[in-house]
Each structure stands twice: as C-alpha cells, then as structure tokens.
C-alpha positions as CSV (number, residue, x, y, z in Angstrom):
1,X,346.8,89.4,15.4
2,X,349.7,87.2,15.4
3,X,351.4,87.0,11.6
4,X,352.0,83.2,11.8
5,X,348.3,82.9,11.7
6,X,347.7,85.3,9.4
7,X,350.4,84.1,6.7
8,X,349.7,80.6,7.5
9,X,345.5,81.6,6.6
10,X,346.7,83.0,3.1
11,X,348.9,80.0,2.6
12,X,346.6,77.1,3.5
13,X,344.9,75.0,1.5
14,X,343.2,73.3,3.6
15,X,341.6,74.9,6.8
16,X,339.7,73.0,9.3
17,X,337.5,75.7,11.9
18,X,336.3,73.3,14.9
19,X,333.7,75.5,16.7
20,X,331.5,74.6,20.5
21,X,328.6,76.1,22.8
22,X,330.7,79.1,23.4
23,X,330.1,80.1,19.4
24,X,326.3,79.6,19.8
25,X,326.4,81.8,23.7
26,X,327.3,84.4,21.9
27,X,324.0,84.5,20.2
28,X,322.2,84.1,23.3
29,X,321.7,80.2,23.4
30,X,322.4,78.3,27.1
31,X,325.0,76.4,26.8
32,X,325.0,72.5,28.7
33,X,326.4,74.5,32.0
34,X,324.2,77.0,32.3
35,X,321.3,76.6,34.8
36,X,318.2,75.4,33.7
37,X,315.2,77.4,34.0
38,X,311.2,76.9,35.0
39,X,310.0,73.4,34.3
40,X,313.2,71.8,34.4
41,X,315.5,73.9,37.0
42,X,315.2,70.8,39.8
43,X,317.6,69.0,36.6
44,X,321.0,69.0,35.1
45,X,321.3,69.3,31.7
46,X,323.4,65.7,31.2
47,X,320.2,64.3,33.4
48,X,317.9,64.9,30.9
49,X,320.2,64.1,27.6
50,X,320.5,59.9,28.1
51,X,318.3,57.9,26.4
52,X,317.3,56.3,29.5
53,X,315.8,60.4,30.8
54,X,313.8,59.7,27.3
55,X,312.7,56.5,28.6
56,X,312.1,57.5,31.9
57,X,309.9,60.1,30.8
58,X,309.9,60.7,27.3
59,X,307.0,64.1,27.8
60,X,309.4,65.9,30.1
61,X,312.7,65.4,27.7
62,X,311.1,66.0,24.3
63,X,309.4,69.2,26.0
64,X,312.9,69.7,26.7
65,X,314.6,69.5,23.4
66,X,311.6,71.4,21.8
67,X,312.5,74.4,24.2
68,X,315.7,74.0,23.0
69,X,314.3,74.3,19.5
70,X,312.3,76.9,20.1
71,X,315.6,79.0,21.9
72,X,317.6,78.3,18.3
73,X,314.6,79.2,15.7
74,X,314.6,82.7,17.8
75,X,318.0,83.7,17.8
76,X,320.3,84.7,15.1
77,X,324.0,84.1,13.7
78,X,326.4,86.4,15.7
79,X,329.6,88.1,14.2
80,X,331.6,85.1,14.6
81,X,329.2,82.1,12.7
82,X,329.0,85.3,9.4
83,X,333.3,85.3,9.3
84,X,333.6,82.1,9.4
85,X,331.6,81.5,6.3
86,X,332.8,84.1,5.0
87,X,336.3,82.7,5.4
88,X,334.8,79.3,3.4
89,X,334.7,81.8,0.8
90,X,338.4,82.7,0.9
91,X,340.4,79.4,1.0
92,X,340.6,76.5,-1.5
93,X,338.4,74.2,1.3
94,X,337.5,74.7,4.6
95,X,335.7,72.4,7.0
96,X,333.2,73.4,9.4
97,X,333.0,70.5,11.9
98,X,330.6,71.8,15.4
99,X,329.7,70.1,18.7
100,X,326.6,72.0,18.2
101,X,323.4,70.7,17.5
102,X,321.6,74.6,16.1
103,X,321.9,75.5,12.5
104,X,323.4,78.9,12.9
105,X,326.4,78.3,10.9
106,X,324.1,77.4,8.3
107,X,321.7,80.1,8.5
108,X,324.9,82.0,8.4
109,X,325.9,80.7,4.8
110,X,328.7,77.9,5.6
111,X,328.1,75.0,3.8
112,X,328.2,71.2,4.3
113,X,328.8,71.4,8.2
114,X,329.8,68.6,9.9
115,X,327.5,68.1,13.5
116,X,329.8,66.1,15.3
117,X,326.3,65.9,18.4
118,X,323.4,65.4,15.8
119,X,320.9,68.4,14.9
120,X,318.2,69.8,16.8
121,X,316.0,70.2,13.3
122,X,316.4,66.4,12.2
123,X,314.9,64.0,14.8
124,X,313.6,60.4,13.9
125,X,312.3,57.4,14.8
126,X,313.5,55.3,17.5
127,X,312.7,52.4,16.1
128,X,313.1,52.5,11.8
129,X,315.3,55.7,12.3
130,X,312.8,57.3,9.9
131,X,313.5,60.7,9.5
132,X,310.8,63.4,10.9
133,X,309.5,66.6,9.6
134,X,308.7,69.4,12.2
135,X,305.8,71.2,11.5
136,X,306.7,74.9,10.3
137,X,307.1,77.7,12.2
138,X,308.5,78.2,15.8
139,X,307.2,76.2,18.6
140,X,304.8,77.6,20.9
141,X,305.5,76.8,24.5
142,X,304.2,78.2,27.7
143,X,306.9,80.4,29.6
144,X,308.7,78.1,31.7
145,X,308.2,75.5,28.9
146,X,305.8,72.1,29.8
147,X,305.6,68.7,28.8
148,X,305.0,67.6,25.3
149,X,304.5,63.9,24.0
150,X,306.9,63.2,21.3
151,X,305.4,62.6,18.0
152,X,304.4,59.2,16.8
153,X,306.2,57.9,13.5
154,X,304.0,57.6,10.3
155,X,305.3,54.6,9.3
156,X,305.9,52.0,12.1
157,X,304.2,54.5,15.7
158,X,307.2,54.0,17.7
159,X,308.4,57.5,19.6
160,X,309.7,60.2,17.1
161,X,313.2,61.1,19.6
162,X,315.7,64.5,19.6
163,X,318.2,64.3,16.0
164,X,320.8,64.9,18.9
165,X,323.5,62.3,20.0
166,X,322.9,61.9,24.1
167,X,325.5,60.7,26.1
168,X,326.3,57.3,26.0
169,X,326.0,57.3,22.1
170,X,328.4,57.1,19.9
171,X,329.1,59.8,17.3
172,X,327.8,59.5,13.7
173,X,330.3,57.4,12.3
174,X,330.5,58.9,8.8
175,X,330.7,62.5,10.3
176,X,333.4,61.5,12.5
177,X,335.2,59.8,10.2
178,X,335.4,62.6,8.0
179,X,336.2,64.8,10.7
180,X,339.0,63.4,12.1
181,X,340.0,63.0,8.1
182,X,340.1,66.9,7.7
183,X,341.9,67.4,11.1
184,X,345.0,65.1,10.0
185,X,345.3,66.6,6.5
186,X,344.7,70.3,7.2
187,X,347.2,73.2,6.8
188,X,345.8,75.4,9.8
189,X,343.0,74.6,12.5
190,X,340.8,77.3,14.3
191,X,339.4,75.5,17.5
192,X,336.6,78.6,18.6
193,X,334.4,78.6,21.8
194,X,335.2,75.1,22.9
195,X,336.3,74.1,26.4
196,X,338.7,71.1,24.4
197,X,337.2,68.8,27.7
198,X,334.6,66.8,25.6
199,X,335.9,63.7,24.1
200,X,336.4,62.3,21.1
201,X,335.8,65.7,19.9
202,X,338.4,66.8,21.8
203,X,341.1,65.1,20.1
204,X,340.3,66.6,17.1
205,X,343.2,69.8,17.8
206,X,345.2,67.0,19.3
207,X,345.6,65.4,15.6
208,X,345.9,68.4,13.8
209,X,349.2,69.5,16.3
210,X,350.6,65.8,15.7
211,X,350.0,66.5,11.7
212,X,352.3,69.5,12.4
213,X,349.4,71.9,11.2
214,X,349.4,75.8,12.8
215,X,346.6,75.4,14.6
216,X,344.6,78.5,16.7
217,X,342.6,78.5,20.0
218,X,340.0,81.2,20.4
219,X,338.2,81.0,24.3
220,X,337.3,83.8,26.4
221,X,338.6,81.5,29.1
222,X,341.8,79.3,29.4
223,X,341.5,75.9,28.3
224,X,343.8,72.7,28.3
225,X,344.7,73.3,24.5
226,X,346.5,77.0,25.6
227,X,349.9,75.5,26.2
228,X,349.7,73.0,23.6
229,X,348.8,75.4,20.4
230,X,350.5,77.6,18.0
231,X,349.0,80.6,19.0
232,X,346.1,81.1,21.7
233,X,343.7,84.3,22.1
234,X,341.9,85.2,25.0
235,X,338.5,86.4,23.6
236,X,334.8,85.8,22.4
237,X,334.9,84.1,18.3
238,X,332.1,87.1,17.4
239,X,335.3,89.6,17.8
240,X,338.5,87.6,17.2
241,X,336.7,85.5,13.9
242,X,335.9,88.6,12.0
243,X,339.2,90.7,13.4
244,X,341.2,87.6,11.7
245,X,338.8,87.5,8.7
246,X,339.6,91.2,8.2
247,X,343.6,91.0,8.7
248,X,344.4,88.2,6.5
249,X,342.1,89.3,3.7
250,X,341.4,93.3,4.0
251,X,338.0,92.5,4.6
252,X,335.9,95.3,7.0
253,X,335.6,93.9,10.2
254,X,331.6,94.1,11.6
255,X,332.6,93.1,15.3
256,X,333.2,96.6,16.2
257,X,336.6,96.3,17.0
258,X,339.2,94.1,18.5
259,X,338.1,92.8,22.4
260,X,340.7,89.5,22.9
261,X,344.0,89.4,24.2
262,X,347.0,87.3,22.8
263,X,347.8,84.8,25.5
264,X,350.4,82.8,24.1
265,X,352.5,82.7,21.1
C-alpha cells in the first residue's frame, strides 16, 4: 500500500469515502449495466428509471424497483462496506457519501450516509411526497419477478413511487450540498467502485483534487480519475478497503489477503 495514503489516513482529520455500484457488486447486487433478467430482459435499465417509464406503466416499474428491493434485503455487506465503517471509527469525521440506493453501508454500521440517488427503503407519494412504510419482511416475487401496482398513499391516493432519484431528477439538494461541502474541506478522499462517468457525482474527486486533498481511486477497472489522483489501485474495495484499514491502523485484515495492484503513484 502506498505510504502517502497511509500517513495522510493517520493525519487526516477530515476523510471523505465516495463509494458506487461496484461496492454493492461485490455483494452480489446488478449493477445499472448488467443485463436485465426474466420479466424485464426486452429493457435497459435507464428505460425503466424515468419518471415517464413510471408513467407509462407504473405496474411494470414498481415491479421493478421491488425486485430490486427484494435483491438488497437478501444480500449482505461485503469486506469492503465493514472497513469502511470501521474506518468511521478511526478518524475524527468521516463522510460516507454513495450513488447507491441499498442500505448496506448502514447494515454494515457507518452512520449518517449521504445517498447522493435516493434510497430503495424510503419511497413516497408522488403527489404530497408523504413518506411510505414497506410492509416487513422481504418481498415475495415470482422468479423472473411480475408486475405489481404501486401502493396507494393514505393520505391524499395518489401513486406511492421508488425513494430513488431517476434520471432527469435532480439530486436532493440538502444531500448534495453537504456533499460537495465535505469534498472541498476534506484532508483525504477514497473514491471506491465508481466508474467517475456519472455526473454531478462525478465531480465530487474533481473538487477534492482542486482543494489540494490526497485523494485515492479504488476500481478493478481503469477509470478517467487514474491519471488525475494521488494514488490509483487496480482492485475490488472488499480487498483493498480492509488491506488499507489494516495498514494504517494494525487492524487484522478479513479480506483474505491483498488482490489489487498499484497502478499509479
């Protein structure tokens, strides 16, 4: 592991970990360029996640998103989502800002995360914006998923829609705000399983560089942001995140090992 990073980790007061679908693929969820599967393998994912798919067809999308749901409830934290809260243990403040829309960073113990794309477990109403409950427990779909009528809202009966932001939509503006906050004033920035292609998230590296932070891409594929970084590593976040984790503060690695390569430093 490359010292700069490491003495820059024990230094910092400030860390900001940006984190995208590759984090979540390594627990087994599809990420937006995979192919889709049974019902909906005649679409593309960006087809069905526009608010004019949900208008179109509100059944097929919600079916959909509760797939989706249903994919997230089943699968677990990976190696990568446990160091990272574990590394919110180990400096003064660290912000967890995601493009995704699971709660696997929470399940893994980091706190106040920041969901740049909205949350699969918080949809509302498309009308009052009234927040909706999910029933408990894990949705029960036929394999190859099926249609499903969105819930009605309790209080005015417009269409209950995904807690996700589709494109066309803006970001959450308080969310972003702080975000892009946390990027400009951070000591070191860990950008993790993220192609850097999705804009304004995106940027987010882009400010932390011109902020003169140390700043860290982790992608088991080359990205824009590898020339552009302090230090780039070639490798999935569920070996490199606890490697790091257990370099900068002696703490026993559970990834079974180093499996990245240093690309540029």
């Amino acid at each position: 592991m490359d010292e700069r990073i490491i003495k820059s980790l024990r230094d910092a007061k400030r860390v900001v970990v940006l984190t995208g679908a590759g984090v979540s693929a390594e627990s087994g969820l599809p990420t937006f360029r995979d192919k889709q599967t049974g019902l909906w393998e005649t679409f593309k994912a960006e087809d069905l996640a526009t608010p004019s798919a949900f208008e179109r067809d509100p059944a097929l999308v919600w079916g959909w998103y509760e797939s989706r749901r249903a994919a997230v409830r089943a699968a677990k934290p990976n190696a990568g989502h446990l160091a990272i809260a574990a590394m919110g243990d180990r400096v003064p403040r660290l912000t967890l800002i995601t493009q995704n829309v699971d709660d696997l960073h929470e399940r893994a113990g980091s706190r106040a995360v920041l969901h740049l794309h909205g949350e699969l477990a918080r949809p509302y109403c498309e009308a009052c914006r009234r927040p909706y409950v999910f029933p408990d427990g894990i949705p029960q779909l036929p394999r190859g998923g099926a249609r499903i009528e969105p819930p009605r809202c309790d209080t005015c009966g417009a269409r209950i829609r995904p807690g996700v932001v589709w494109f066309g939509e803006s970001l959450p503006g308080p969310t972003w705000a702080a975000a892009r906050e946390a990027a400009k004033d951070c000591d070191v920035l860990i950008c993790a399983g993220t192609s850097s292609l999705v804009y304004p998230a995106a940027s987010l590296p882009e400010i932390a560089i011109a902020a003169g932070a140390t700043t860290l891409q982790i992608n088991p594929n080359p990205t824009d942001l590898d020339g552009s970084v302090s230090v780039a590593i070639r490798g999935p976040s569920g070996s490199v995140l606890p490697q790091l984790l257990a370099e900068t503060w002696d703490v026993v690695s559970s990834s079974g090992g180093a499996d990245y390569e240093a690309v540029r430093t």
